[in-house]
KEGURO-677427 format. One record per residue (C-alpha): residue number from 1; y negated, x, z. Coordinates in Angstrom, 3 decimals, m for minus. Layout:
BEGIN
rolum seq=NUM&y=Y&x=X&z=Z
...
***
This chain:
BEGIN
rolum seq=1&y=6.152&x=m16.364&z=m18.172
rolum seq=2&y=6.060&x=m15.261&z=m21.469
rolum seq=3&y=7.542&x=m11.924&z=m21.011
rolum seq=4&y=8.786&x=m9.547&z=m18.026
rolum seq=5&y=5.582&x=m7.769&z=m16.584
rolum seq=6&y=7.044&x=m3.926&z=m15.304
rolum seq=7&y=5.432&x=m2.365&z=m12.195
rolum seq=8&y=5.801&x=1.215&z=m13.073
rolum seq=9&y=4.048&x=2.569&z=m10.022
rolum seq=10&y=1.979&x=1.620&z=m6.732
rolum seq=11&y=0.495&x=3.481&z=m4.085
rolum seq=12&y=m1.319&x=2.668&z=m0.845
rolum seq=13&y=m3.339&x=4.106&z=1.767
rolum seq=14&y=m2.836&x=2.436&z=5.053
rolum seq=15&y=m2.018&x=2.824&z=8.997
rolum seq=16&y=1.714&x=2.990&z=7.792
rolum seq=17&y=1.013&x=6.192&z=5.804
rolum seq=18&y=0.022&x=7.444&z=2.631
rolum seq=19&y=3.350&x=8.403&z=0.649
rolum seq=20&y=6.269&x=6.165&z=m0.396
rolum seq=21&y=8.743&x=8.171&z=1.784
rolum seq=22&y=6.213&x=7.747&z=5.302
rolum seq=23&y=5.992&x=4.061&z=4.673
rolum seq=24&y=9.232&x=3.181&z=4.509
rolum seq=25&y=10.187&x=5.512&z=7.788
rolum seq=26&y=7.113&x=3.320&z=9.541
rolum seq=27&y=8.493&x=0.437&z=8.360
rolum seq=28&y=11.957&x=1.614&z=9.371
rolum seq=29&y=10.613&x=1.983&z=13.171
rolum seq=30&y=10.234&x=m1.077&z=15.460
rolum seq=31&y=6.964&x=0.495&z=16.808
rolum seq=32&y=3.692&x=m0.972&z=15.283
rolum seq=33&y=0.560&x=0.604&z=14.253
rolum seq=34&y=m1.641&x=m1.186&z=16.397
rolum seq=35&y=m4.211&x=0.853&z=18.921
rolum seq=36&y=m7.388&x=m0.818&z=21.371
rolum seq=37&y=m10.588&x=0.257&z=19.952
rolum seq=38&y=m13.545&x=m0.938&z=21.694
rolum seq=39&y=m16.077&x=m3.657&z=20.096
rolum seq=40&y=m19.175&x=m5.094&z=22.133
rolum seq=41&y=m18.095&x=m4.143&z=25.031
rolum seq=42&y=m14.825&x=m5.589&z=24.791
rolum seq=43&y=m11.417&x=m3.946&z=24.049
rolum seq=44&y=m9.610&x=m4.847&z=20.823
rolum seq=45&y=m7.054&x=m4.491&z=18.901
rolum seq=46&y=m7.018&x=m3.008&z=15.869
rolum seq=47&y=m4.664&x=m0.810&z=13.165
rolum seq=48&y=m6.529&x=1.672&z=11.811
rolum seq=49&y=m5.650&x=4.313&z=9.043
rolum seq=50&y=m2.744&x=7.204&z=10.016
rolum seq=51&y=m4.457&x=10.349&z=11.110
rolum seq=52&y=m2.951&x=11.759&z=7.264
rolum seq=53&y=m5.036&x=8.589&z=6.184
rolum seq=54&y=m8.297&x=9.332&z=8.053
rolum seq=55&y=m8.347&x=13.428&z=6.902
rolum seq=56&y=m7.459&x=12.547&z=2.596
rolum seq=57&y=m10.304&x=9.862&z=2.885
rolum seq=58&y=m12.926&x=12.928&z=4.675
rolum seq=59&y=m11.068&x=15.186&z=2.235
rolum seq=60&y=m11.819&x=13.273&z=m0.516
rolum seq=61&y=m15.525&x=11.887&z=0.568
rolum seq=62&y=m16.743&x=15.806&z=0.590
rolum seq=63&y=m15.094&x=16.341&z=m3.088
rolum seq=64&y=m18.449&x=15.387&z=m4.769
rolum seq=65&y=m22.198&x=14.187&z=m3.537
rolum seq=66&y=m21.747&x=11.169&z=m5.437
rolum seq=67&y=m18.748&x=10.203&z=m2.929
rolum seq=68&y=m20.491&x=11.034&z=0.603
rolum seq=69&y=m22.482&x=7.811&z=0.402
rolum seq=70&y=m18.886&x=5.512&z=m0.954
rolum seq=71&y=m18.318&x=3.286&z=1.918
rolum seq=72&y=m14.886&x=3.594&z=3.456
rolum seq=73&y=m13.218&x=0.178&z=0.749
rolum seq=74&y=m14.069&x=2.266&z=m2.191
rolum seq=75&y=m12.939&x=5.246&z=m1.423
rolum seq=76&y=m9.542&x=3.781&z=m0.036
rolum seq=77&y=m9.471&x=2.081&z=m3.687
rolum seq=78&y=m9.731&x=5.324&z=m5.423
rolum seq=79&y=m7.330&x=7.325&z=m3.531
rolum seq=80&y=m4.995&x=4.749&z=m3.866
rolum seq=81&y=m5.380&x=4.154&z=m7.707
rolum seq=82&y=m5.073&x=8.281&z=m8.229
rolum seq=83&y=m1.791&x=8.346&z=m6.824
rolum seq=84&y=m0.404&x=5.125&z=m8.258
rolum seq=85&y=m1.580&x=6.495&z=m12.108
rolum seq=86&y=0.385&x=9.419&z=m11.085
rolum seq=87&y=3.622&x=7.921&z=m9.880
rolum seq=88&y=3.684&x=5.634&z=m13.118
rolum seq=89&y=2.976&x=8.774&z=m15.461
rolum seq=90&y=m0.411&x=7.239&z=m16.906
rolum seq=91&y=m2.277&x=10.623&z=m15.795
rolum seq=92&y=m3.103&x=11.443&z=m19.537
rolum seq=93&y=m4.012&x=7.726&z=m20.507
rolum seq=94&y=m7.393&x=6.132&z=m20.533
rolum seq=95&y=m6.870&x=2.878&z=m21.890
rolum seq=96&y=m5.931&x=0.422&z=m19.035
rolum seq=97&y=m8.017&x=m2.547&z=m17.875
rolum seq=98&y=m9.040&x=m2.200&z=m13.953
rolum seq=99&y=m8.965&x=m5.088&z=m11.208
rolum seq=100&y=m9.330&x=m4.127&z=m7.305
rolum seq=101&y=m10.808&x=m6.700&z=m5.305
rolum seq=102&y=m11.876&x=m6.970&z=m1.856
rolum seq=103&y=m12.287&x=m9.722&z=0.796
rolum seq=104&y=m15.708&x=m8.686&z=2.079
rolum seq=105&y=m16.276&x=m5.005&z=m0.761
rolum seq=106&y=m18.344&x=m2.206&z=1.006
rolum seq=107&y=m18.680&x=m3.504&z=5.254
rolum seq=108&y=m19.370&x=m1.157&z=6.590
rolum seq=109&y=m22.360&x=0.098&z=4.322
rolum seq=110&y=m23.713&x=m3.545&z=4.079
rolum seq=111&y=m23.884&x=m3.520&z=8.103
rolum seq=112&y=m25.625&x=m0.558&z=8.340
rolum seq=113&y=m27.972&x=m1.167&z=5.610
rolum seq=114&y=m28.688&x=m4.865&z=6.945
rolum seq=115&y=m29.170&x=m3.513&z=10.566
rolum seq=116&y=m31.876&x=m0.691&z=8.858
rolum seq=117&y=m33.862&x=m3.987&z=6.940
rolum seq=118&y=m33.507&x=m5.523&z=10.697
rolum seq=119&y=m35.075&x=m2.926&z=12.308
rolum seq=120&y=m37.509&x=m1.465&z=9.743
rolum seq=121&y=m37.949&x=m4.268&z=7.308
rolum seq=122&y=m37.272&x=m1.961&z=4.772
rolum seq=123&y=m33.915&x=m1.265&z=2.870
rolum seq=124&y=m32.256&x=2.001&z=1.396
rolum seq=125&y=m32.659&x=2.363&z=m2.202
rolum seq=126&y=m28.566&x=2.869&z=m2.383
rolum seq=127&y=m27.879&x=m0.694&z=m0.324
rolum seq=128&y=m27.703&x=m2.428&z=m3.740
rolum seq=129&y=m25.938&x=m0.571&z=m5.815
rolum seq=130&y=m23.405&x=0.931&z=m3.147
rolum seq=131&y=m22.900&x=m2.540&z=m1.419
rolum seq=132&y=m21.928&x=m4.628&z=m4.599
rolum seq=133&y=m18.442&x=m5.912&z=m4.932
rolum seq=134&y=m18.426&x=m4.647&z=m8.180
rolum seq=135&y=m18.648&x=m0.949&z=m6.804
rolum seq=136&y=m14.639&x=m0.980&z=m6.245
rolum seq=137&y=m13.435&x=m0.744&z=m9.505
rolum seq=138&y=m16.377&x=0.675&z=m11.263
rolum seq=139&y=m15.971&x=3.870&z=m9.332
rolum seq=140&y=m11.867&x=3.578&z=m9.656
rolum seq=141&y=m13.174&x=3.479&z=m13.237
rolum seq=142&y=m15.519&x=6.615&z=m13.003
rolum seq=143&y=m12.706&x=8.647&z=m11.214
rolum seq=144&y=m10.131&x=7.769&z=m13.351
rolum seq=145&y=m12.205&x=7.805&z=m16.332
rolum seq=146&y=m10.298&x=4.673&z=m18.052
rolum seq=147&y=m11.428&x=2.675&z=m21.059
rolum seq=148&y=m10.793&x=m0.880&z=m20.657
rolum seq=149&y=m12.095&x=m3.797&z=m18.905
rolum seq=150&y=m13.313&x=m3.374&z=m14.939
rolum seq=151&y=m13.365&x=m6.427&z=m12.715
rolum seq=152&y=m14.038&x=m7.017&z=m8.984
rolum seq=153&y=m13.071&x=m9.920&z=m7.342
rolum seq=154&y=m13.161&x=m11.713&z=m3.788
rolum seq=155&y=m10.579&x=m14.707&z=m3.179
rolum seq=156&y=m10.795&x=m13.806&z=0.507
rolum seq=157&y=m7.100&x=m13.359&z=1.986
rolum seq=158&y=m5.099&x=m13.601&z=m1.394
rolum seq=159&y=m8.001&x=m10.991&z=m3.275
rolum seq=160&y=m5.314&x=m8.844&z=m4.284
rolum seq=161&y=m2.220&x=m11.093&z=m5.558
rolum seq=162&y=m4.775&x=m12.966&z=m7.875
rolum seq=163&y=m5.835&x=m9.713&z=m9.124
rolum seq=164&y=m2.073&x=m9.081&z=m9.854
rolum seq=165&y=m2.196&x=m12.827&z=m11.604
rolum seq=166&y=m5.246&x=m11.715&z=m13.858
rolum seq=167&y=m3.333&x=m8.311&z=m14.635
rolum seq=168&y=m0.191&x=m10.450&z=m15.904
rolum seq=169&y=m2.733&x=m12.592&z=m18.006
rolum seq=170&y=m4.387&x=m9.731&z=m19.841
rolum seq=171&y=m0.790&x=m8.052&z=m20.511
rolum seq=172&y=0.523&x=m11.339&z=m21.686
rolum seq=173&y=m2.713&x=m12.439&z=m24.276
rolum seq=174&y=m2.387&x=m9.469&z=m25.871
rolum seq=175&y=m5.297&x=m7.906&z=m24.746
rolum seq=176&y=m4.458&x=m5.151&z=m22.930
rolum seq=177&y=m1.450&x=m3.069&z=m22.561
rolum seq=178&y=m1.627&x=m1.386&z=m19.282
rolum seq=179&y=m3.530&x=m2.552&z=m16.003
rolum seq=180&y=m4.185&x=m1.653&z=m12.244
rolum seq=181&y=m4.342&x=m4.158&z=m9.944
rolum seq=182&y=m4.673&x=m4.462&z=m6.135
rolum seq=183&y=m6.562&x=m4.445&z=m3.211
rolum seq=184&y=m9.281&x=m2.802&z=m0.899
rolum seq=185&y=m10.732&x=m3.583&z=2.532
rolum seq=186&y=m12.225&x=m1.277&z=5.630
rolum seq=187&y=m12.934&x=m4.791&z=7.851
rolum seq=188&y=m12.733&x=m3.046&z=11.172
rolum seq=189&y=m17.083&x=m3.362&z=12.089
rolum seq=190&y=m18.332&x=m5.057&z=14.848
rolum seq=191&y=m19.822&x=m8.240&z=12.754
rolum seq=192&y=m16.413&x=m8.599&z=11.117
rolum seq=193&y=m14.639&x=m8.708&z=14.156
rolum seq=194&y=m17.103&x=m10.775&z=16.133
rolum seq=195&y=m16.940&x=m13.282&z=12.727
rolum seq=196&y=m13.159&x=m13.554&z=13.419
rolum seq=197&y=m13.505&x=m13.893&z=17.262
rolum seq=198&y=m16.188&x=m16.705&z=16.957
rolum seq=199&y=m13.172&x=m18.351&z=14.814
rolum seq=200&y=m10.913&x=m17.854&z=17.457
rolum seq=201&y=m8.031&x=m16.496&z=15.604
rolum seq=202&y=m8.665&x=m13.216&z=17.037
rolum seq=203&y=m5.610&x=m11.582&z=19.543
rolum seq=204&y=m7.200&x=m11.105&z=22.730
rolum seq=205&y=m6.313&x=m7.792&z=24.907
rolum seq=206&y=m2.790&x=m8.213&z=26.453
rolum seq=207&y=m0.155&x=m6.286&z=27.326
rolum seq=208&y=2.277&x=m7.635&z=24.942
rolum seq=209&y=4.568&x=m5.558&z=23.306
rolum seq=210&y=3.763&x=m6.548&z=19.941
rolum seq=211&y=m0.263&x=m7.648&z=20.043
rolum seq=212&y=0.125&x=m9.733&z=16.828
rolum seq=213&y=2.883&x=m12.373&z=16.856
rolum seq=214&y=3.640&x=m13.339&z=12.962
rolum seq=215&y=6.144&x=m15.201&z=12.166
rolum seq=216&y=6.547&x=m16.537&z=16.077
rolum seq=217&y=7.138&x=m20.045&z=15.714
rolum seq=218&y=6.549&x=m21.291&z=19.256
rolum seq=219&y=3.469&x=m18.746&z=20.005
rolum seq=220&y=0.967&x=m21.300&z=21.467
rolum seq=221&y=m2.600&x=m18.930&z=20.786
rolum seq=222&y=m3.930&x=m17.214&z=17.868
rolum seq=223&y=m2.685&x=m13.556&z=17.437
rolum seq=224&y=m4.301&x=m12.317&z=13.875
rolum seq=225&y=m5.855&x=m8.554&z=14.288
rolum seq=226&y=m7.465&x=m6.965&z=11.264
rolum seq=227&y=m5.972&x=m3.862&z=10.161
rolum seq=228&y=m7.738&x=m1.647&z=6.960
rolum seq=229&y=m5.970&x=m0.265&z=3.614
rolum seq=230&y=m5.862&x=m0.260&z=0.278
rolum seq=231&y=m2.740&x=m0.805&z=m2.477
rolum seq=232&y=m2.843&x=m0.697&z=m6.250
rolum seq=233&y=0.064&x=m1.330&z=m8.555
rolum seq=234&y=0.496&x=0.072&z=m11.485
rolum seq=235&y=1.622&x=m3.131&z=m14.634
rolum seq=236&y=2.695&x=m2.518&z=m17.965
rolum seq=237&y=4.179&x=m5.470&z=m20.224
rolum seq=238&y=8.089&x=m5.689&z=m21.165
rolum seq=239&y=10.808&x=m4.051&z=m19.397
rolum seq=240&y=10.294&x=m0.577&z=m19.044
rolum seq=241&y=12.730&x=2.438&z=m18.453
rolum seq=242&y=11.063&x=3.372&z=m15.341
rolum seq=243&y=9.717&x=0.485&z=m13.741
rolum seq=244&y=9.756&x=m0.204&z=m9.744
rolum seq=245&y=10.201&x=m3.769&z=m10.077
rolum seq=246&y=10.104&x=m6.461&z=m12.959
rolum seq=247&y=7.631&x=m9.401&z=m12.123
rolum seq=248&y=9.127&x=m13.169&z=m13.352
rolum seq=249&y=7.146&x=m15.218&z=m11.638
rolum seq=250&y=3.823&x=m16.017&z=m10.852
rolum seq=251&y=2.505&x=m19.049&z=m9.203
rolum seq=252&y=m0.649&x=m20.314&z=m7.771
rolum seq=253&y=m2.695&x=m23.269&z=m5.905
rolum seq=254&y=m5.832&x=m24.491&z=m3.917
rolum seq=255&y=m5.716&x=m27.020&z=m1.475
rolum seq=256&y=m8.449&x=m29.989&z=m1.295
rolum seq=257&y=m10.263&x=m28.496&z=2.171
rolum seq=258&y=m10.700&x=m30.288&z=5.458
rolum seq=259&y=m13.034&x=m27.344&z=6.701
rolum seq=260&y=m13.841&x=m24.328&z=5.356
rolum seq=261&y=m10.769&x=m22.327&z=6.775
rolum seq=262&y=m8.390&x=m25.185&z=6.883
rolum seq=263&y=m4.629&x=m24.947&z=5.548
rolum seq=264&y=m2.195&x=m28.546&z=5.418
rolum seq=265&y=0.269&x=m28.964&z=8.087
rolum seq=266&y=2.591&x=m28.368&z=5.146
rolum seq=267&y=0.680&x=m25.952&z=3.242
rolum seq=268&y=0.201&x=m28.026&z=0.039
rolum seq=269&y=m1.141&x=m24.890&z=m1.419
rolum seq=270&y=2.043&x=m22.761&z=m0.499
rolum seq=271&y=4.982&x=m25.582&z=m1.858
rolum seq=272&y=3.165&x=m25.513&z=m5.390
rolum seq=273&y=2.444&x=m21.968&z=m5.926
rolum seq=274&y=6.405&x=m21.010&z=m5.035
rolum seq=275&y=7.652&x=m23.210&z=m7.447
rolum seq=276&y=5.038&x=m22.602&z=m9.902
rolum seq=277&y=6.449&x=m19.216&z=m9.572
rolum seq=278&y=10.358&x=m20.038&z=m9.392
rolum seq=279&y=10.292&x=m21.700&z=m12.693
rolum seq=280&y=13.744&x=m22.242&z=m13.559
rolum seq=281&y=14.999&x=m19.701&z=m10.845
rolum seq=282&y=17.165&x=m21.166&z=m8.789
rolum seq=283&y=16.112&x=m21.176&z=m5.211
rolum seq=284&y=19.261&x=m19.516&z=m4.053
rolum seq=285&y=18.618&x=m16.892&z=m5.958
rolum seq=286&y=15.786&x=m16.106&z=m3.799
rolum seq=287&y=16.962&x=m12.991&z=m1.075
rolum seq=288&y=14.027&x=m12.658&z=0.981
rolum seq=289&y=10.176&x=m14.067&z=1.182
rolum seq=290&y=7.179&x=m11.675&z=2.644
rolum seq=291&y=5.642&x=m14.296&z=4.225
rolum seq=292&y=1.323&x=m13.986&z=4.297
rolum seq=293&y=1.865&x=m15.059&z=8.291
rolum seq=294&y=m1.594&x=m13.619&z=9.547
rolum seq=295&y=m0.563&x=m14.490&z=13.299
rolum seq=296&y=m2.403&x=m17.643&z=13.675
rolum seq=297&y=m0.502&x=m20.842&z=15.167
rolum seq=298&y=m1.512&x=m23.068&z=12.627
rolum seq=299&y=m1.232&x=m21.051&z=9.418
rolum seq=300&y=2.291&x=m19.364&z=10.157
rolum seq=301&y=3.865&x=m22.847&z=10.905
rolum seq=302&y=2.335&x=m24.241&z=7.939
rolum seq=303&y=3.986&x=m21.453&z=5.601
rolum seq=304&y=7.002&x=m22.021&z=7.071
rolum seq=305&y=6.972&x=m25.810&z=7.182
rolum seq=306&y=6.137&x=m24.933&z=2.844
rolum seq=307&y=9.025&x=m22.961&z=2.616
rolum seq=308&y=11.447&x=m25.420&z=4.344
rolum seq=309&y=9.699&x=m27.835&z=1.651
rolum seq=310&y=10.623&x=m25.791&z=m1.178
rolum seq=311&y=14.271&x=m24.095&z=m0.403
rolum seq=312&y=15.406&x=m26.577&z=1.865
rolum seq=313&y=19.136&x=m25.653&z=2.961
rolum seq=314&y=18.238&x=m22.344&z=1.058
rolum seq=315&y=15.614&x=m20.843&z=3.206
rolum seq=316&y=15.969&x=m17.026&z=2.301
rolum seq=317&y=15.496&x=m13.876&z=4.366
rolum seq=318&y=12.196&x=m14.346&z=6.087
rolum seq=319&y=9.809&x=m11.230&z=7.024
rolum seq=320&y=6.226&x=m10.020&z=7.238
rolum seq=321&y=4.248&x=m6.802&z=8.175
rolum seq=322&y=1.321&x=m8.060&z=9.495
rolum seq=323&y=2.980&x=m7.680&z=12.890
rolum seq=324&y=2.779&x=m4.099&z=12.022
rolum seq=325&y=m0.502&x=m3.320&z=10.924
rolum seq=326&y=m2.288&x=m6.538&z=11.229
rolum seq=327&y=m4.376&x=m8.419&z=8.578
rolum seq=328&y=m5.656&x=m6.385&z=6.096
rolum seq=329&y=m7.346&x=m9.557&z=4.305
rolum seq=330&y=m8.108&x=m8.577&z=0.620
rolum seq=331&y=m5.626&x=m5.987&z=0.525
rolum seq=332&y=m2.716&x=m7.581&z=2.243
rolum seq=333&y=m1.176&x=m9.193&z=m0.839
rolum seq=334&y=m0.839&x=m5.923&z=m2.577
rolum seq=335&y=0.797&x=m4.567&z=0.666
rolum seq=336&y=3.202&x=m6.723&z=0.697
rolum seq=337&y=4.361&x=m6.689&z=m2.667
rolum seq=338&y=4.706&x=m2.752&z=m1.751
rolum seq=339&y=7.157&x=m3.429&z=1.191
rolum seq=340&y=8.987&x=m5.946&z=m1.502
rolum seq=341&y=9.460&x=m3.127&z=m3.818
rolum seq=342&y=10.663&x=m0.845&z=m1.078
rolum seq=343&y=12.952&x=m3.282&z=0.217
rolum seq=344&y=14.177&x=m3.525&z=m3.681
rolum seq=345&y=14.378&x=0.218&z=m4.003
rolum seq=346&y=16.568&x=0.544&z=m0.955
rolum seq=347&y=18.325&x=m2.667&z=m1.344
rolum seq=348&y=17.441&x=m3.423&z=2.619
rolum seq=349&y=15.752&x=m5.902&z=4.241
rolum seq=350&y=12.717&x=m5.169&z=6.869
rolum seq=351&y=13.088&x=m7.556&z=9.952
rolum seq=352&y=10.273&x=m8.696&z=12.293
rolum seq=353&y=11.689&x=m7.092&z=15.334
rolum seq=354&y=11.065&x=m9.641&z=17.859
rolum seq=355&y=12.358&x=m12.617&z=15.622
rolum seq=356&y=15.925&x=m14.390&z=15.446
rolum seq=357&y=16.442&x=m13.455&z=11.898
rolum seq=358&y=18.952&x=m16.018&z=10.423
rolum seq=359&y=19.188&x=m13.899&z=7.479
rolum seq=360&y=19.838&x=m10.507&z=7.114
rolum seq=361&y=20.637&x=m10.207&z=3.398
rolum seq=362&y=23.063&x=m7.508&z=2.612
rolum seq=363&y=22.241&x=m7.749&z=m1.166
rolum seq=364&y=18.207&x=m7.672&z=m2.371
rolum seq=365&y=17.827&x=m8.405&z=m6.303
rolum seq=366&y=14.707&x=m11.111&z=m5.876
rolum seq=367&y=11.432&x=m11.421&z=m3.598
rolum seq=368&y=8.786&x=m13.740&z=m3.282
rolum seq=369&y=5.579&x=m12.622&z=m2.071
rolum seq=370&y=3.096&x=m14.929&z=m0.632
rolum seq=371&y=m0.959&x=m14.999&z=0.129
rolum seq=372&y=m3.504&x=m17.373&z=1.022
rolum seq=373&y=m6.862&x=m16.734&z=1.522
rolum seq=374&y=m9.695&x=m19.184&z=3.781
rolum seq=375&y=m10.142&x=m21.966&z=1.576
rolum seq=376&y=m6.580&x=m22.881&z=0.650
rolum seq=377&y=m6.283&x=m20.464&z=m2.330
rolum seq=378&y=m2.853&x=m19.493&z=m2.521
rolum seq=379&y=m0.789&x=m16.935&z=m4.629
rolum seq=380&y=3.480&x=m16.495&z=m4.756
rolum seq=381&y=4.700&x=m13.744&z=m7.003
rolum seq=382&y=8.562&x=m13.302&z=m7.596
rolum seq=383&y=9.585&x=m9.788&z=m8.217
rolum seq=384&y=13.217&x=m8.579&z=m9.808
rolum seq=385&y=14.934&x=m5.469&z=m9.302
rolum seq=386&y=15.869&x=m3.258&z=m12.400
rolum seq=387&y=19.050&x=m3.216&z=m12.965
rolum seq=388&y=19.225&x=0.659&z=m13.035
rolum seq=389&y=17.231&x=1.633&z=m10.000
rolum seq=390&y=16.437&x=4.846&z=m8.111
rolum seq=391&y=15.773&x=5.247&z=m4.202
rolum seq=392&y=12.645&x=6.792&z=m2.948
***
C-alpha cells in the first residue's frame, strides 16, 4: 500500500447492540445472541437485532414518510452511517465518497412485492425503485447529504470488506479524501432461509448450547444461521490523530469454481489474499485472525487448512463471532473488522468459548480480518493499532 489508510470511526447496528460500549460487554459474555423464530412451520434459529436495535430502527422509520416504505437493509445502513460520521467528527462535512453493499439489498421488500405480482399479477409502483441494490447508499447519501461518489455493491459473503478495498483505492488515487464503507443485510425471510436450507448449510433445531459451531474443527454437520446488521467504517488517508485503527494491508482473490458455492480444500482463495495483504509483514507479527468461519464443515476447515498454509509454525490467535450472532452475509466483513478494532482498543483478545484456544495473546498491535463470499471471492485486511490509543 501506498500509504496508511486511518479508520477514524465505525458504528454498527446489530443483535450485539448498538453502541461501542454494549458491544464489547456482549462480546465480553459467553452467552450468544441466538433465539428460535419460526419459518414454514419449522423452528429456527436465528439472531435478530437487540430490542435497543428493533425500537431506533421503528424510531427512525416514523422520522419521515419517505422512510416508512425503506425496507429493514436500508434503514440499518443509515443508522449505522449517522453514528459512524459522528464518532469520526465528519458531522459538518459533505464531501466523502459512499460504498455500502449488501448480499441480497432490500429482502424483505422484494418478497413482499414478488408475492403481490404472484398473487395479483400486478406490482407496486415503489417495488423498483425501493428494491434496487443501489437504494443503500443512495439514501445513506440523501440522509447524510454528502457530495461524492455513491456505489452499491453485492460480492455475496465478503460485500462489505471489498467495499473497504474500493474505499482504500479511491483514498489512495487521489480521488477522494474521505469515504464510508461497509455493510447492510436484513436476510432473516422465509425464501432466504428456505434458499439456505435447500443448501443444507442451515443449523437444524437442537439443543446445543451454542446452535452455530464456528471454528469447531471436528463438527461433522453444517451449523451456519443467518443473523441481520449493518456496520460502516469511517476511512480517511494518512495517519490521523484520532484514528481507531491504521489499515496496512489489503489483499484479495477468487478461486476457479467447482460449483457455484464451492471453496478448495485449502482455500486457494484465502492463502493468496493473506499474503497479498501481509506484504512484507512478517507473519509473526500477526496477533490474532477473525476468521469468516460461517459454521459450515467444509468452509471452516478450509480457512483453517489456508491459514496453516500461510503462517505455518506461526498460526496466530484464532477467533470469530459468527458463533455469536450468526452469518450476517454482506455485512459480516464489516463486523468483524469492528470486533478487530475493539480487540485493538482494549488490547484483549475475544475467544470462541467452546474452543481450545492455543493462543491467548496478551499483547494485540496487528489483525487480519478475513471474508469470502459463494463463489470463492475472498478479502483479508490487516489492521494496526495507533500507537497512542484510547479505550472505549
Amino acid at each position: 500500500m501506498q500509504h496508511k489508510i486511518s479508520i477514524t470511526g465505525i458504528s454498527s447496528i446489530s443483535p450485539l447492540g448498538i453502541s461501542a460500549e454494549e458491544i464489547w460487554d456482549s462480546y465480553k459474555s459467553t452467552s450468544h445472541c441466538i433465539s428460535f423464530k419460526e419459518y414454514s412451520g419449522e423452528q429456527t434459529p436465528v439472531a435478530e437485532l437487540s430490542t435497543k436495535g428493533k425500537h431506533v430502527i421503528s424510531k427512525l422509520r416514523s422520522e419521515s414518510q419517505q422512510y416508512r416504505s425503506l425496507d429493514d437493509s436500508v434503514l440499518f445502513g443509515i443508522y449505522a452511517a449517522r453514528h459512524a460520521i459522528k464518532n469520526s467528527g465528519w458531522s459538518d462535512d459533505y464531501d466523502f465518497g459512499i460504498n455500502v453493499g449488501s448480499s441480497r439489498g432490500a429482502t424483505q421488500l422484494f418478497e413482499k412485492y414478488h408475492q403481490e405480482f404472484l398473487s395479483t399479477g400486478t406490482s407496486s409502483t415503489l417495488s423498483s425503485p425501493t428494491t434496487t441494490l443501489g437504494n443503500i447508499s443512495s439514501w445513506i447519501a440523501h440522509d447524510l447529504k454528502s457530495n461524492g461518489p455513491e456505489i452499491s455493491h453485492s460480492i455475496t459473503c465478503s460485500t462489505a470488506l471489498h467495499a473497504l478495498l474500493n474505499g482504500v483505492a479511491w483514498l489512495q488515487s487521489g480521488l477522494a479524501d474521505k469515504f464510508l464503507v461497509g455493510g447492510s443485510e436484513a436476510p432473516l425471510t422465509p425464501f432466504t432461509i428456505a434458499q439456505m436450507k435447500a443448501l443444507k448449510i442451515y443449523a437444524k433445531e437442537n439443543t446445543a448450547a451454542y446452535p452455530c459451531q464456528a471454528m469447531h474443527w471436528d463438527k461433522n454437520t453444517n451449523s451456519m444461521l443467518l443473523g441481520e446488521g449493518a456496520a460502516i467504517a469511517c476511512l480517511e488517508k494518512g495517519e490521523k490523530e484520532n484514528a481507531l485503527a491504521f489499515v496496512t494491508g489489503i489483499g484479495y482473490a477468487t478461486e476457479i469454481l467447482q460449483h457455484n458455492i464451492s471453496i478448495s480444500t485449502e482455500a486457494d482463495c484465502f492463502q493468496k489474499s493473506m499474503r497479498m495483504a501481509l506484504a512484507g509483514t512478517p507473519i509473526n507479527e500477526v496477533d490474532a485472525i477473525v476468521m469468516h468461519a460461517p459454521g459450515t464443515v467444509k468452509g471452516d476447515v478450509a480457512e483453517y487448512n489456508a491459514i496453516k498454509a500461510v503462517f505455518g509454525d506461526n498460526i496466530p490467535a484464532l477467533t470469530t463471532n459468527k458463533w455469536k450472532i450468526g452469518h450476517t452475509f454482506g455485512a459480516s466483513g464489516i463486523l468483524s473488522v469492528e470486533l478487530a478494532i475493539l480487540m485493538l482498543r482494549q488490547n484483549e483478545f475475544i475467544p470462541v468459548p467452546y474452543v481450545d484456544h492455543k493462543k491467548n495473546p496478551e499483547r494485540l498491535q496487528k489483525i487480519m480480518i478475513n471474508a469470502v463470499g459463494f463463489g470463492g471471492n475472498a478479502v483479508s485486511v490487516l489492521l494496526e493499532t495507533p500507537s497512542r490509543i484510547n479505550k472505549i
